[in-house]
Structure formats: structure tokens, C-alpha cells
DRENBARO-660118 format. One line per field, with one value per residue (C-alpha): z, y, x negated; residue number from 1; chain. Coordinates in steps of 0.1 Angstrom, whole numbers, plus 5000, padded with zeros to 4 digits. Each point is the difference from the previous one (the first is absolute). Layout:
# DRENBARO-660118
z [Z	...]
y [Y	...]
x [X	...]
k [NUM	...]
c [A	...]
***
This chain:
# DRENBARO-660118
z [2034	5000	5008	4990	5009	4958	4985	4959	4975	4974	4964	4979	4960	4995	5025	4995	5013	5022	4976	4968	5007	5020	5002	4985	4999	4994	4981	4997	4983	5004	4990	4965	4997	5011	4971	4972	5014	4998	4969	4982	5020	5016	5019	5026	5012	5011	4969	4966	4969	4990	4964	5005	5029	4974	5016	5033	5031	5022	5033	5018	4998	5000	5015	4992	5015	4967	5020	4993	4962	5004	5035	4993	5042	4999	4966	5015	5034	4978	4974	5035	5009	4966	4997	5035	5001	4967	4980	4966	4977	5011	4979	5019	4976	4970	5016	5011	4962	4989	5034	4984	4969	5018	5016	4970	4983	5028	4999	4962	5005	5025	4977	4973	5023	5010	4962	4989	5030	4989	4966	5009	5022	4974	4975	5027	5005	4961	4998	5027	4985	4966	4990	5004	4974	4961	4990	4977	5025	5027	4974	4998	5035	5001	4983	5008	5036	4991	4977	5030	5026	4975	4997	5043	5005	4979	5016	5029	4995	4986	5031	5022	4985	5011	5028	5012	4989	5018	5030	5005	4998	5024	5028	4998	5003	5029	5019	4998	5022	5030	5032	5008	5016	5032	5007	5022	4984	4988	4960	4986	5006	5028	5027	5023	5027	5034	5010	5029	5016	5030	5004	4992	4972	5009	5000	5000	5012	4967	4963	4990	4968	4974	4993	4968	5021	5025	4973	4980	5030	5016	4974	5000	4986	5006	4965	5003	4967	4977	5018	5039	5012	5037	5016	5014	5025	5010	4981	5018	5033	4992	4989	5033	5018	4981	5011	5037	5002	4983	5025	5027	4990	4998	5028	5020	4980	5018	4972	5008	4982	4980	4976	4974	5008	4964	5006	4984	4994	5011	4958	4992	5029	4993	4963	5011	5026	5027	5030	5034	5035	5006	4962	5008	5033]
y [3846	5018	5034	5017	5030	5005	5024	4990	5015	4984	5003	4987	4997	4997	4983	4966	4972	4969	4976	5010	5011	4971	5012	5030	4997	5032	5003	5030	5033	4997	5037	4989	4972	5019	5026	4978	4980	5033	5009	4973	4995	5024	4971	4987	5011	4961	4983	5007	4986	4972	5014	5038	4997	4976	5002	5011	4976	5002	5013	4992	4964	4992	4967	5000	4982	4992	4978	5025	4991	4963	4987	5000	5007	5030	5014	5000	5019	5024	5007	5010	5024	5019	5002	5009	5024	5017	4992	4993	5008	4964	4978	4968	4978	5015	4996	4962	4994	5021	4987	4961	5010	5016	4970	4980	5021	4997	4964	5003	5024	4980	4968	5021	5012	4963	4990	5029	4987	4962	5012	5020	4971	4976	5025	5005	4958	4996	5024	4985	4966	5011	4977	4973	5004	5008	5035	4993	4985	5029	5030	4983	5002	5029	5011	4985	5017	5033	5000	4987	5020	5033	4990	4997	5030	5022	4978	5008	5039	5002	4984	5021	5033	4987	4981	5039	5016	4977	5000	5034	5002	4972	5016	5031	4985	4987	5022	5023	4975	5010	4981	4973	5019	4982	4983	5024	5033	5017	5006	5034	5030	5021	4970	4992	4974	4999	4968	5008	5026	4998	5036	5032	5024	5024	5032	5034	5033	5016	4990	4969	5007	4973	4984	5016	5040	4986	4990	5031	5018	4982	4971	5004	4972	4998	4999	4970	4982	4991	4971	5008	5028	5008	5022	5039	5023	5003	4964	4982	5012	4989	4970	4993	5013	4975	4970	5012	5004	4964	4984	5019	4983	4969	4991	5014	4972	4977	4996	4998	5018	4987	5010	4983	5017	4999	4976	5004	4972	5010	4997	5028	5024	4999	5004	5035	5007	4992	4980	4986	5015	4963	5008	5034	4984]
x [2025	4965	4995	4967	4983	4991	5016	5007	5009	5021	5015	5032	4997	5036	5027	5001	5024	4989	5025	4985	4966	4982	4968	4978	4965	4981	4967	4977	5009	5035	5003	4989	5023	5034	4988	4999	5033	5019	4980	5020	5030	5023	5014	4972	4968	4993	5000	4978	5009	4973	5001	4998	4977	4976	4964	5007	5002	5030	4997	5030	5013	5038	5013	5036	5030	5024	5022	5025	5002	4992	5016	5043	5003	4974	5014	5037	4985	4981	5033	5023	4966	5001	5039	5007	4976	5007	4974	5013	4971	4982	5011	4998	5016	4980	4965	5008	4999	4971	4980	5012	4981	4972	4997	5001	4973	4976	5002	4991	4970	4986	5001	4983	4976	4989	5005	4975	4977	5005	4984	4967	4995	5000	4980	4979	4995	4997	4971	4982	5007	4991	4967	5020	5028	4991	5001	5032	5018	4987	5010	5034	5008	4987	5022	5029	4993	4996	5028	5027	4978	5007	5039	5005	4982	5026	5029	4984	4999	5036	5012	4978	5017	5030	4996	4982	5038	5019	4979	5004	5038	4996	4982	5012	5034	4993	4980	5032	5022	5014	4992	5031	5033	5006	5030	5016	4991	5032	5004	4993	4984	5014	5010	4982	4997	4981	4992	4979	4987	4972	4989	5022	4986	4983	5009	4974	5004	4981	5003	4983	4979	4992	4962	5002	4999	4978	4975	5004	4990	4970	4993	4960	4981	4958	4981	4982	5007	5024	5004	4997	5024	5010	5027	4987	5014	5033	5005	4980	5011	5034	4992	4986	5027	5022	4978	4998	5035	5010	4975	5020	5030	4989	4979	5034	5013	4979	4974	4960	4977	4972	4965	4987	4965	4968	4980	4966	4974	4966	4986	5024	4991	4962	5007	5017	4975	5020	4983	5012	4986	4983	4985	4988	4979]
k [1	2	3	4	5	6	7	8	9	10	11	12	13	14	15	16	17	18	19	20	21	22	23	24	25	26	27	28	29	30	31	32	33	34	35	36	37	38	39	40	41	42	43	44	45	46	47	48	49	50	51	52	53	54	55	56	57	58	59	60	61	62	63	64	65	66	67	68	69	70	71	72	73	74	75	76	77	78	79	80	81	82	83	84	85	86	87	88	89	90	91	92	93	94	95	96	97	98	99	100	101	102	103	104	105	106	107	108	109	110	111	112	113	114	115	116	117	118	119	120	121	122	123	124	125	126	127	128	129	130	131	132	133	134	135	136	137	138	139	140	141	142	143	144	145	146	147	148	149	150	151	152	153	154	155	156	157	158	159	160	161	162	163	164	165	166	167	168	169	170	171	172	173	174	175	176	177	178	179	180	181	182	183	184	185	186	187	188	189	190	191	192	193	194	195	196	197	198	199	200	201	202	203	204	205	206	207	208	209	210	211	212	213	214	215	216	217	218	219	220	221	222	223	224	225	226	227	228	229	230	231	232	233	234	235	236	237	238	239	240	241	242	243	244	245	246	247	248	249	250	251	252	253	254	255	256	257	258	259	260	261	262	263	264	265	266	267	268	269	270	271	272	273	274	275	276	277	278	279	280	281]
c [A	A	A	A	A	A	A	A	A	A	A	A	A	A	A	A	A	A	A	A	A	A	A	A	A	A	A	A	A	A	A	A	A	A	A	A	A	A	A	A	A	A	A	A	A	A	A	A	A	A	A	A	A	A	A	A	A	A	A	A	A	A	A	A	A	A	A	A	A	A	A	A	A	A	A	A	A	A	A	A	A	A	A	A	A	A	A	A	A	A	A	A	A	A	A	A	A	A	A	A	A	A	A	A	A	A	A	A	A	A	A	A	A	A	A	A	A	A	A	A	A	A	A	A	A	A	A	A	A	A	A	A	A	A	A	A	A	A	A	A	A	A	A	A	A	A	A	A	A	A	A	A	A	A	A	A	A	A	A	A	A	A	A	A	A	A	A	A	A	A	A	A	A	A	A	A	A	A	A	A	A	A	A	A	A	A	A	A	A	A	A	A	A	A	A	A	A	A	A	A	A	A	A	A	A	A	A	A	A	A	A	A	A	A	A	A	A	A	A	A	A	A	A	A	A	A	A	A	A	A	A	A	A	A	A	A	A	A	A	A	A	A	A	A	A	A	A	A	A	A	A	A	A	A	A	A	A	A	A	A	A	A	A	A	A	A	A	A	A	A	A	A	A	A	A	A	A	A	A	A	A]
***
């Protein structure tokens, strides 16, 4: 484990689960992307619809785990997860069927897609080809091309309305899951089970408050730009505090701390004026 001596400051979008949500890759102007996603669904600010959001390029990238609707082992896990924790709006067996036909139907765009590709290619080979074939025979195929290029590109655009449809059932389906219930946790609610405990809680002599007070009271944030934002005051301090007194406990714990120190290359310090003491002699 590395310590460092930085202090960061992070951000969540929405809580997401490590068995459904592999990875998340974040583009610029996030801000703008979570606006339209909750402009056109109430459901998730992580996914856009491809039809509603027409013009606009994503900004974050979903790589989904659908093992859950495809693999019978991981689909069984997952059905004991939503039942034993209550969860009886997901319809697993319901989305396994529409996420079969979703399947199915992106299977059938992508086949369009190279079919409608196959044909510019070959219009694009006739035209440069064109000298050497009689103009009857050139009209002809013409034709003929842009007749069958015309008929997959309206297959293609009834499929991509609802391919888009099912697609967003889909993922937001799945983004809803619930990480897998271990084998020992109890069922329901209220029980609980301790399977291990290596420190006891602890206990305060004043009343904890939650982030949500603590921000309300000292959350500062420096007006640098829409885009670059840093914690003020009281906030900061804390913050701090919090990363001193982790590094306390761990070193105690026998861990060594560590610094991933900037390194600048000497073509980017002269560019900012910048220069080394051997530079300024």
C-alpha cells in the first residue's frame, strides 16, 4: 500500500457496483453529460439514450458485465441477491428475455451496418471503375446500388429505434442490481451477523454530525472554473486532519510511507518560465 503526502479531492456520479459496472471511463464536461442523462431519464445519470441524445458525443463510457442475464450460474447467484434482499421490482426473469432480443437486435444492426458499408464500397469501386464499363450497363448498376443501399438504410433506422428502446431498458436494468449477497449473510432486513471483528467501534464523548452538516457549515469551494474547484477553510483543514490521522493509523500498522513527487521535463519548465539554479549560472 502507498501512502502519499497529496491531498485529493474526489467525486461520485452515482454509486455503482464492481459486478455490474466494470469499468467507467470519464470524458470531459461530465457536468453536461449527467444533465442531459437526467434530462431524458429519471432512472440514471450514467447512461444517455443514443436517440434522444442524437448529435451529442457521450462522455462517460459504460463497459457492462451481463453475465447475470446470459451465464445460468451467475443468473441463479444474482436471483437469491434480489429476493433475499427484497427487491422485487427487478424483474430478473423478464429482462433475460428482453436482454435475449436485445442481443438479437444488435446482431442485426451490426450486419446492416457492414451490409450498408459493403454497398458505398462497391458504388464507390464502380465510379472509379467507370470508363471501363458502357454507360447502360454503368446506369444499371447504378441503380441497382442505390435502390438496395436506399432499402438497408431504412432497415437500418427501424432497427436503430429499437435497438436505442431496448438498450435502455437494458442498462438501466442493470445498473440497478444489487451487489451479490454473500453466503453467510443472514436473510432480511433487521438480522444481522458479525463475522469478525478486529477493532471495537468507537465510541465519542460528543455527537458525531454527518458530512452533509459538516459541508453545510464550511463547504467553500475556490472559483477557478467550471471545471477546477478546491475545498476552503474549515473544509480543507478537515480534510487534512482526516489524511494525517489515517496515516497515523497505518504506519502504527506497520506500513511505510511513500510520495509520488511531479516530475517536470526541462521543455515544460522553460515554456512557463521556470529555470534550474545550474540554468540561471
Amino acid at each position: 500500500m502507498i501512502l502519499t503526502r497529496h491531498s485529493t479531492l474526489t467525486f461520485s456520479i452515482i454509486r455503482s457496483h464492481w459486478r455490474t459496472l466494470k469499468s467507467l471511463h470519464i470524458k470531459p464536461d461530465i457536468k453536461q453529460h449527467v444533465t442531459r442523462c437526467l434530462k431524458h431519464s429519471k432512472a440514471t445519470s450514467l447512461f444517455c439514450n443514443r436517440l434522444k441524445a442524437v448529435g451529442e458525443a457521450a462522455v462517460v463510457e459504460l463497459d457492462l458485465n451481463m453475465d447475470v442475464l446470459v451465464d445460468k450460474e451467475s443468473y441463479l447467484r444474482m436471483w437469491k441477491s434480489i429476493n433475499s434482499r427484497g427487491l422485487v421490482h427487478l424483474k430478473l426473469k423478464d429482462m433475460k428475455e428482453t436482454y435475449a432480443e436485445y442481443d438479437e437486435l444488435k446482431q442485426q444492426r451490426e450486419n446492416l451496418e457492414l451490409e450498408k458499408d459493403t454497398i458505398s464500397q462497391k458504388f464507390s469501386e464502380l465510379m472509379k471503375n467507370k470508363d471501363a464499363v458502357d454507360k447502360k450497363t454503368l446506369d444499371e448498376e447504378k441503380r441497382l446500388l442505390q435502390e438496395k443501399g436506399k432499402e438497408v438504410k431504412q432497415q437500418l433506422k427501424d432497427t436503430q429505434v429499437k435497438f436505442a428502446d431496448l438498450e435502455e431498458k437494458v442498462i438501466t436494468f442493470v445498473l440497478q442490481l444489487p451487489n451479490y449477497v454473500h453466503d453467510l449473510a443472514p436473510k432480511g432486513v433487521s438480522r444481522r451477523h458479525l463475522t469478525r471483528q478486529w477493532y471495537p467501534p468507537k465510541e465519542f464523548d460528543f455527537e458525531a454530525k454527518s458530512y452533509m452538516e459538516l459541508c453545510g457549515e464550511n463547504l467553500e469551494f475556490s472559483p477557478m472554473s467550471p471545471k477546477a474547484y478546491y475545498l476552503k477553510g474549515k473544509l480543507a483543514m478537515l480534510e487534512q486532519a482526516l489524511i494525517h490521522y489515517t496515516t497515523d493509523h497505518l504506519l502504527e500498522a506497520g506500513f511505510e510511507q511513500m510520495s509520488c513527487p511531479d516530475m517536470f521535463k526541462t521543455p515544460v519548465l522553460e515554456a512557463c518560465s521556470l529555470y534550474s539554479e545550474e540554468k540561471k549560472k
